[in-house]
N, C-alpha and C positions, 0 to 999 in steps of 0.2 A: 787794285789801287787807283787806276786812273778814272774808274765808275764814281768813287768814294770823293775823288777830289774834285769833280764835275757837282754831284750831285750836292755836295756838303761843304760847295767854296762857300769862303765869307761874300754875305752881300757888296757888291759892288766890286768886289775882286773879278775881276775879269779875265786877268792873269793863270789865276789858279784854275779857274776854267780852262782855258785855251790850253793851258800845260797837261791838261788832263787829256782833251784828244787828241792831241801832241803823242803823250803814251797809246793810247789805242791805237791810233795811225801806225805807229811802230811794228806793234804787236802784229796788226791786223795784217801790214808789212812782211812780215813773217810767215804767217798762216798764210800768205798767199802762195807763196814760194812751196813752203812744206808740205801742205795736205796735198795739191795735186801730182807731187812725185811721190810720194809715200804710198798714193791708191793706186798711183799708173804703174808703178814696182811691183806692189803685192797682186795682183790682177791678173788672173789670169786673160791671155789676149783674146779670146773671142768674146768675152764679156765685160771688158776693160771699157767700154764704151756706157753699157749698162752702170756699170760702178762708181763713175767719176760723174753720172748725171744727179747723183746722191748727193754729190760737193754742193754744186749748184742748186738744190733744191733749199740744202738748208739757209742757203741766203732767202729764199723765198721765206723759211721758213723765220728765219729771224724778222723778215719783215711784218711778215702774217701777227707777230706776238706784238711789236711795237705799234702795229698800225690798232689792233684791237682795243691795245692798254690805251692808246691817245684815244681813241675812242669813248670806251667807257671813263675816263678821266674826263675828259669834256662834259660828258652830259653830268658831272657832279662839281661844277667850278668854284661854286660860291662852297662847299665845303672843305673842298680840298683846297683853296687857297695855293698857295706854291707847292703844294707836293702835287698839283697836276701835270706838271713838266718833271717834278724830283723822282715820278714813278717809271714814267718811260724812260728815263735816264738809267735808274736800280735796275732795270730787267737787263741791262745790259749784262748781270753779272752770271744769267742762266747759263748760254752757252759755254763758257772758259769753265764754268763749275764741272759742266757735265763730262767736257774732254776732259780735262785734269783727272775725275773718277775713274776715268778706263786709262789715260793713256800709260799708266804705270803696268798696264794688262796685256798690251798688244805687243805684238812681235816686231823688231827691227825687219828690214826688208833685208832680204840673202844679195842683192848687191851690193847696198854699205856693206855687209860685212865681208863679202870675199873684195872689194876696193879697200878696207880698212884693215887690214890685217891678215887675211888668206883667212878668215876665221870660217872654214867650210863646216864644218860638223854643227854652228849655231845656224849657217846660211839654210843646212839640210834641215834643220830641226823650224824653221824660221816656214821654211817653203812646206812641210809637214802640215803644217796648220792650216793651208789656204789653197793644196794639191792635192786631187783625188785619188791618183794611186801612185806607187812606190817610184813606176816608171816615167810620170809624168814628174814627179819631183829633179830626177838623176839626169833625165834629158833637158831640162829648166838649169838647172845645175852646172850642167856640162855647156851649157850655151851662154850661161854667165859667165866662165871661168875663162872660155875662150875670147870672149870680147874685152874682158878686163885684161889676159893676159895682151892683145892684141896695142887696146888702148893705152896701156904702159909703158908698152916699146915707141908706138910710131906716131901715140896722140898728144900733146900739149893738154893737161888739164886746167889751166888758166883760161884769163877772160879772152888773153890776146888768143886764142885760139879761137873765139865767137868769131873773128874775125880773116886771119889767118889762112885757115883751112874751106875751099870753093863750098864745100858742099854744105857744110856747120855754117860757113855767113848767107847761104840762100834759104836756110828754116829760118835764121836770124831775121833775115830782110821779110819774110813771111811772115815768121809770129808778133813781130812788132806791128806789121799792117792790121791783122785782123786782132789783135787785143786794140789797137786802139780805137778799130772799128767796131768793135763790140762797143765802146764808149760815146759812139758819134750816131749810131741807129735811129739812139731820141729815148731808148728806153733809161738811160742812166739820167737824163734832164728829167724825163717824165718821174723818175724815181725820187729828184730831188726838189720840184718844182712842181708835182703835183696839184698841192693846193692853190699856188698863182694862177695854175692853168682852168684847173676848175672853176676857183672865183671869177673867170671873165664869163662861165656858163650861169651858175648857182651863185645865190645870198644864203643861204644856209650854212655856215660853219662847221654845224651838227652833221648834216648832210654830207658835205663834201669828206668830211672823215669817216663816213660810214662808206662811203663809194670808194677810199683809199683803202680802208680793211677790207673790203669787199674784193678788190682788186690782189692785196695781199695773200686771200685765200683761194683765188683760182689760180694765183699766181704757181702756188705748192700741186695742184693738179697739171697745170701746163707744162710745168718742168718734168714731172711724173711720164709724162706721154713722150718722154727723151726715150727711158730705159726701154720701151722694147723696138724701140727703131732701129735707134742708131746703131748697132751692130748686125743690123736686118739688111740697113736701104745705105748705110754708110755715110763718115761725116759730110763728104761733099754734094751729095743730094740736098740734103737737113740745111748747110749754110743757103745753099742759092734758093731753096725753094722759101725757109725763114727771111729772108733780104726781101724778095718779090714779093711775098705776103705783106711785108714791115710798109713797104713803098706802097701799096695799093692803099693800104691804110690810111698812112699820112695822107697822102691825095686826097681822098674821098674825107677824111677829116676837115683836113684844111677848108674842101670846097662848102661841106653841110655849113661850118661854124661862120665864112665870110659870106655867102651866097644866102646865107638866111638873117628875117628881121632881128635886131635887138630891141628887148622890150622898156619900156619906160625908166624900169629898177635895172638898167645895165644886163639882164641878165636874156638869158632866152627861153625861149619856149620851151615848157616840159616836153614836149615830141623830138626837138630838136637836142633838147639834152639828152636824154635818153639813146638818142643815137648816138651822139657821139661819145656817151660811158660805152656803151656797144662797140665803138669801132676802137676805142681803147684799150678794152677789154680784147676784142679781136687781136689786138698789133701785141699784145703780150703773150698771145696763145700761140702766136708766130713765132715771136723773140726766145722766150725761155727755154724751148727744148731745141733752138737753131742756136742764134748768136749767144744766148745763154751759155748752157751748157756744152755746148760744142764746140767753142771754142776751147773752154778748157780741158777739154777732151783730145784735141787734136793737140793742143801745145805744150801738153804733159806728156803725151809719147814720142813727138818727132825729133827731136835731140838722143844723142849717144850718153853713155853713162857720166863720162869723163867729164861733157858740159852740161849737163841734165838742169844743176842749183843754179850754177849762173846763169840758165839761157831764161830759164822759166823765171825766176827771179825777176829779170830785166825784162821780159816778155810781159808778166806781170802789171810791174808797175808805172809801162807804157799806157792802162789801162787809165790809172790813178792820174797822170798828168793828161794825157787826151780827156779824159773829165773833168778834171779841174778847166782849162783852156774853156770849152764848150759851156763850163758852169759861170765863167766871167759876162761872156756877154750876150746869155741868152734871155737874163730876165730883160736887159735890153732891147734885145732884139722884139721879144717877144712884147713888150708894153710900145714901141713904135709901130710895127707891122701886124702885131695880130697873127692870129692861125694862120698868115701866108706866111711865118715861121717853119711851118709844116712842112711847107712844100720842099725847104732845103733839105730834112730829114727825107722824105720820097727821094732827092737825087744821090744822095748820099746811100742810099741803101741799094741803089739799080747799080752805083757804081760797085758796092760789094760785091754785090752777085755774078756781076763780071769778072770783078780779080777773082773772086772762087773759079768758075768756070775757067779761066785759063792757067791759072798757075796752084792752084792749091790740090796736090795729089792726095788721090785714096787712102788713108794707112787703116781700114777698119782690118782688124785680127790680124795682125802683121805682129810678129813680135817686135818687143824692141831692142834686141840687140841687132836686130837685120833691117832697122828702120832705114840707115845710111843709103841703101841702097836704092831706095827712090828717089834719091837728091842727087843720086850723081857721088854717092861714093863708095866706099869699098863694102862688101861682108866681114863686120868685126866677126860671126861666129868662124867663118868658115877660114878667114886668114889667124884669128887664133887658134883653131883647128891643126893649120898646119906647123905654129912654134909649138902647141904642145905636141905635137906627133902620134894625133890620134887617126885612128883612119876612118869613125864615121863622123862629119863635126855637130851631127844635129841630133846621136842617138846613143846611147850607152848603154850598158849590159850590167842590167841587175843582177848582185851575186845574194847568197846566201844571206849574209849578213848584212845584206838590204842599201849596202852600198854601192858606187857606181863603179864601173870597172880601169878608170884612172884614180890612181894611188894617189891619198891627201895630200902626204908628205912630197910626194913630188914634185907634185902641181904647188902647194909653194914652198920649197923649195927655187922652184921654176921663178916665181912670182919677186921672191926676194930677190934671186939673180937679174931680173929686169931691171926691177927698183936699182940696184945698186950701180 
């Protein structure tokens, strides 16, 4: 709907436009929040890192499609007349299509359901589809039911609980630093400011859009080279060494583009341009599989069930205002000082790689319901272990009938006696 009223407002309606990204904003809103708990749930934990770098890729990948279509629309102006802007606009409608086709396919995650109802027999059937054998499902299982039974006695599932509870407000105070540092790198400016940046290098129009789809398409390779690390080298390697990469960048950016002549036509020298799409192109190969993807990697598992929507949610779209702010006064910034703009991204990214280094802990293969306990708070599996009064809390005994050896009915049973 909101492609349709972008694409096909009346001339000079401006209105109708704005109300249109207005609706996307919302949506997009949404899908921030959703997809990274959806794939951090179903995941299994040694390869939950791997998985969630797929999130991230498809923003590369959405980018890669807009930047090509501006492209090839460009070099056709005089034909396409206003459908050269009305066709980047319509591709918006690819991606919503494609999930809309599966998502009526895919399986709810066995936490909503054993949080929504004790509904175990769909959680089992749920975890079925995404666990390789009987055992791994019943012990996944048994380590849900324990954390939820845990979290319904003694956790607040409200916002005030973000706050509330030591260990839930020190992820808080964490994942709101690095979402909105993921925003302040320079990669989200560069994302949005692209072509200003490049018209102080290039007069080409044509050009400079072929360097942005260009960029778009190593962009989907760069994120690619997330999957087989990050559960290798773990996320706080990837944050501090993508920071220090980011920083050298900027630096050496900033110094080639002030430190070298400008030619007659404002523009600079082919040798000099070509470095610095190089060193662009570089700070993205740093960005995408570090501050990219890893963040939402890291900020999709380190919350307990109970705040999981609302932490990540707000985590989220700390992202969306730290880029907004940065997006106000950088074309400023940038038309008074020139690529010594850069230099602030370089500080900004050293000081990342320090907060990682001292306070951003390991959680690579850690399950999530035992996340708490790197923060300084309790084992939901093991102290719900002990209200359901099982005696091993991390393993269960497959019977016959391929279920686990705590009774459905019991456990809620159990569940409902909490709640009440």
């Amino acid at each position: 709907m909101a492609t349709f009223m972008q694409a096909f407002a009346p001339q000079g309606n401006i209105g109708c436009f704005i109300a249109g990204r207005v609706f996307i904003g919302i949506g997009q809103g949404l899908a921030l929040t959703a997809g990274p708990i959806y794939i951090g749930e179903l995941a299994p934990p040694h390869i939950r890192g791997k998985i969630m770098t797929f999130w991230q890729m498809f923003y590369s990948v959405g980018s890669f499609i807009a930047y090509w279509v501006s492209y090839a629309c460009g070099q056709h102006l005089d034909s396409l007349g206003e459908w050269d802007w009305k066709m980047v606009v319509i591709f918006q409608l690819l991606m919503p299509i494609l999930i809309l086709a599966q998502v009526f396919f895919i399986p709810e995650t066995p936490r909503w359901y054993i949080k929504h109802g004790a509904k175990f027999d769909k959680a089992r059937n749920s975890l079925r589809r995404v666990r390789e054998t009987e055992q791994d499902v019943e012990d996944e299982l048994l380590a849900i039911r324990e954390a939820v039974e845990f979290e319904n006695e003694a956790i607040s599932g409200s916002y005030a609980a973000l706050w509330k509870d030591r260990s839930v407000r020190k992820r808080m105070y964490l994942a709101l630093i690095i979402n909105a540092g993921q925003q302040i790198t320079g990669q989200g400016t560069l994302n949005t400011y692209s072509s200003i940046v490049y018209k102080k290098i290039f007069t080409s129009s044509s050009q400079i859009n072929l360097i942005n789809a260009l960029n778009a398409t190593f962009g989907i390779l760069f994120t690619l080279s997330c999957a087989p690390i990050v559960d290798r080298f773990g996320r706080k390697p990837l944050l501090i060494v993508g920071a220090i990469g980011m920083a050298i960048c900027m630096v050496i950016v900033a110094a080639v583009e002030t430190e070298t002549p400008t030619l007659p036509n404002k523009a600079k020298s082919e040798p000099v341009g070509i470095s610095i799409v190089f060193l662009l192109f570089l700070f993205a190969f740093f960005y995408k599989p570090s501050w990219g993807a890893t963040v939402w990697i890291w900020t999709s598992e380190v919350f307990s069930m109970n705040v999981r929507a609302q932490a990540v949610g707000m985590a989220s779209q700390t992202q969306n205002v730290a880029n907004a702010i940065v997006q106000q006064f950088f074309p400023t910034f940038l038309n008074n000082c020139g690529f010594y703009a850069f230099y602030m991204f370089a500080g900004i990214n050293v000081l990342l790689a320090l907060f990682v280094w001292w306070f951003i802990p390991e959680t690579k293969k850690v399950a999530l319901e035992e996340i708490d306990v790197l923060f300084g708070g309790s084992n939901h599996v093991e102290k719900g272990g002990d209200l359901l009064g099982v005696e091993d809390a991390h393993h269960t005994t497959v019977g016959a009938d391929r279920a686990g050896s705590i009774d459905n009915k019991a456990a809620a049973d159990h569940v409902q006696e909490v709640k009440v």
